[in-house]
C-alpha positions as CSV (number, residue, x, y, z in Angstrom):
1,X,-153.9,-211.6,37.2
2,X,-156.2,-211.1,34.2
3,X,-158.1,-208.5,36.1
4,X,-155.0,-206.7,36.6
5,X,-153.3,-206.9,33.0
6,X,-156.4,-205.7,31.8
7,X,-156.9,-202.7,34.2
8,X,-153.0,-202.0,33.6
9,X,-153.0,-202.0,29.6
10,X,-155.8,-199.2,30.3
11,X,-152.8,-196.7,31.7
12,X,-151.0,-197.4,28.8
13,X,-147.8,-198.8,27.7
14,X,-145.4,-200.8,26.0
15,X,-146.4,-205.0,27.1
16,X,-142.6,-204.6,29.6
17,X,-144.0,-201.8,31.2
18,X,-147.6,-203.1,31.9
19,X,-146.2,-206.4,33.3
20,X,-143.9,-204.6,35.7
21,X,-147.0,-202.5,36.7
22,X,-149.0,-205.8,37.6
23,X,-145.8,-207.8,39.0
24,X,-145.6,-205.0,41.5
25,X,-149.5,-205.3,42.2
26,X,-149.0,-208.9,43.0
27,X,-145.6,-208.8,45.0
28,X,-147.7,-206.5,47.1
29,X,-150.2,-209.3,47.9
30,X,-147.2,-210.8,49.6
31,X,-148.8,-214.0,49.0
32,X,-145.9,-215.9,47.8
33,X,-148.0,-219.2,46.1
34,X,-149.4,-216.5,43.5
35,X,-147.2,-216.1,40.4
36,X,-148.2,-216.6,36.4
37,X,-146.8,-217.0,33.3
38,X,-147.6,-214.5,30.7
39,X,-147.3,-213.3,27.3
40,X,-148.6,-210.1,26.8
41,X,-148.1,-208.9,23.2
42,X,-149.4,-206.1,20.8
43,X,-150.0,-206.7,17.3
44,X,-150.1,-203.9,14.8
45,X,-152.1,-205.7,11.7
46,X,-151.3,-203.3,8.6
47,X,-147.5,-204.0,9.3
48,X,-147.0,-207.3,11.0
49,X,-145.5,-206.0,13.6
50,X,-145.7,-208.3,17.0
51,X,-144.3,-206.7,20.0
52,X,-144.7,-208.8,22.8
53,X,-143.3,-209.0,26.3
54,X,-142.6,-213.0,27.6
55,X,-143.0,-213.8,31.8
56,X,-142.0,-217.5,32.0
57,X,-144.6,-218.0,29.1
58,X,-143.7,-220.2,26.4
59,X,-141.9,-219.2,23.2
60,X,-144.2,-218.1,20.4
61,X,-143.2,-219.9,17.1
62,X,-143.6,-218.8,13.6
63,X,-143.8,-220.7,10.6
64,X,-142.4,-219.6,7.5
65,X,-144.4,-219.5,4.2
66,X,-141.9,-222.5,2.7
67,X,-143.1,-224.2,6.1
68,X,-139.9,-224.6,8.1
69,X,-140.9,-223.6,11.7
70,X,-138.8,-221.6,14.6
71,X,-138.9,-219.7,17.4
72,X,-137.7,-216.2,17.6
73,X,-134.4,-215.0,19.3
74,X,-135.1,-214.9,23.2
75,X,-134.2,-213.8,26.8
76,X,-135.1,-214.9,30.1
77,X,-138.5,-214.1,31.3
78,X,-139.7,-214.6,34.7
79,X,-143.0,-215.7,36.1
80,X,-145.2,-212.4,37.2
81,X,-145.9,-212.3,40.8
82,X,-142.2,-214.4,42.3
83,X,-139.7,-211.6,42.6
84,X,-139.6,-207.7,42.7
85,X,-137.0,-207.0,39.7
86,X,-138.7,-209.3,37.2
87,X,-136.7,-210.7,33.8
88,X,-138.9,-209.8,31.3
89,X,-138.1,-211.4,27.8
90,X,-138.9,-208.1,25.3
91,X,-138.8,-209.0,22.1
92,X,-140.4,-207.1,19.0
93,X,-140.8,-209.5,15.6
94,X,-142.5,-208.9,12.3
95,X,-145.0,-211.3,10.7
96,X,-144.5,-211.3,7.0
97,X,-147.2,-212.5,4.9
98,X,-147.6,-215.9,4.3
99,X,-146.1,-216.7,8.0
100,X,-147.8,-217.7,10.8
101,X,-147.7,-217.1,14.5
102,X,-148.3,-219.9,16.9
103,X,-148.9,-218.7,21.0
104,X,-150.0,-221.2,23.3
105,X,-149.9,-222.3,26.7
106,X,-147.9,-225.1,28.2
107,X,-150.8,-226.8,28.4
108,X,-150.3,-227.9,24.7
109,X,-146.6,-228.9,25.4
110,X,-147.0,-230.7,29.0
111,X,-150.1,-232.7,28.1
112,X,-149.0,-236.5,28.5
113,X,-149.7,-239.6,26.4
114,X,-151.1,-242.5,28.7
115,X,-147.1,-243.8,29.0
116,X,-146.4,-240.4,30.7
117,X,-144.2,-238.8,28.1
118,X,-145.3,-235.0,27.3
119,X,-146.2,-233.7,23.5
120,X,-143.5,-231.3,23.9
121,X,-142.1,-227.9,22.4
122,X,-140.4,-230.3,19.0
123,X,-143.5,-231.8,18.3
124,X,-145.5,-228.9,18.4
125,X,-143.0,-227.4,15.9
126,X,-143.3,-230.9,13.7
127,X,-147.3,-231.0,13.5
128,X,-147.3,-227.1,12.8
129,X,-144.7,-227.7,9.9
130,X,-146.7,-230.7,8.4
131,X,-150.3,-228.2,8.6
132,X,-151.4,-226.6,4.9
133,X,-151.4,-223.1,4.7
134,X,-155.1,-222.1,6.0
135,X,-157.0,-219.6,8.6
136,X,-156.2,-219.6,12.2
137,X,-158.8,-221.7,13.4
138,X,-158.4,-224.8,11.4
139,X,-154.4,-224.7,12.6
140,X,-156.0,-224.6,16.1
141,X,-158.4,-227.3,15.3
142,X,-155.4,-229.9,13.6
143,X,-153.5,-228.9,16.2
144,X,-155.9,-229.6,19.1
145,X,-156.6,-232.5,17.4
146,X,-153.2,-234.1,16.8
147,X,-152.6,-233.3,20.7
148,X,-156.2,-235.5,21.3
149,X,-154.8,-238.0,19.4
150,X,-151.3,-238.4,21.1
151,X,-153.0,-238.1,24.8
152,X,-155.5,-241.5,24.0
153,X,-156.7,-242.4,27.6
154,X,-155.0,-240.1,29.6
155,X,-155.9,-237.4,31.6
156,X,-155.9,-233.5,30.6
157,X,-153.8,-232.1,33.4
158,X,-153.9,-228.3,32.2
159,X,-156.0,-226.0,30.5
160,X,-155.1,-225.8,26.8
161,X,-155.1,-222.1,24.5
162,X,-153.8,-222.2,21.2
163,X,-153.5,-218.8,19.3
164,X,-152.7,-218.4,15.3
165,X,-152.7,-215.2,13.6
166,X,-151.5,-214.9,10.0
């Protein structure tokens, strides 16, 4: 899927079109076990501008300079790969300054304490509000680490990405 997103951004595009380009590359494989969820966004520095197509991925969140965090207005997007007239959730957003942009992978939201409850969508948003201010990578790092910290003994179940831009 990678392979193909990348090879598929090279024709050009807005991130809708590219991810209707690779759905249709992978609903050709006819193997129906082989979908992904994506977020495939393009970032325009000098203006903050983020736009950003969503397939069953999970909701980027931005946090205001005052530090109240939310996600943006949504649609339904589907998985890449599942159906051949995919949902796509197309959404274009602008990142003032002073606000950050969290994208990560559920991974982060499905990881488990050892009593089997999962970190979860709110508590991202809580430990993201409670962060200073600062770069992107020490948000990843507290992050990551207040995720560590609530997981204790149990296992890692999914690969983890955590992406901040601001």
């Amino acid at each position: 899927a990678h392979a193909l997103i990348m090879a598929e951004a090279m024709h050009g595009g807005n991130p809708g079109e590219i991810l209707r380009r690779v759905n249709t590359h992978l609903i050709h494989l006819k193997q129906t076990d082989l979908f992904v969820t994506v977020l495939l966004g393009i970032m325009e520095a000098e203006s903050g501008k983020f736009c950003y197509a969503r397939a069953g991925h999970e909701l980027p969140l931005i946090k205001s300079a005052q530090g109240s965090v939310m996600a943006p207005a949504h649609d339904t997007g589907q998985p890449v790969g599942l159906f051949d007239a995919i949902l796509l959730d197309e959404q274009c957003i602008h990142i003032q300054p002073g606000e950050t942009l969290l994208l990560y992978s559920d991974g982060l939201t499905d990881c488990c304490n050892p009593g089997g409850e999962a970190f979860g969508q709110a508590r991202v948003r809580q430990v993201l509000g409670r962060l200073p201010a600062s770069g992107g990578q020490p948000l990843c790092d507290a992050l990551l680490g207040a995720l560590q910290e609530y997981r204790g003994s149990a296992t890692q179940d999914d690969d983890i990405t955590i992406v901040v831009i601001n």
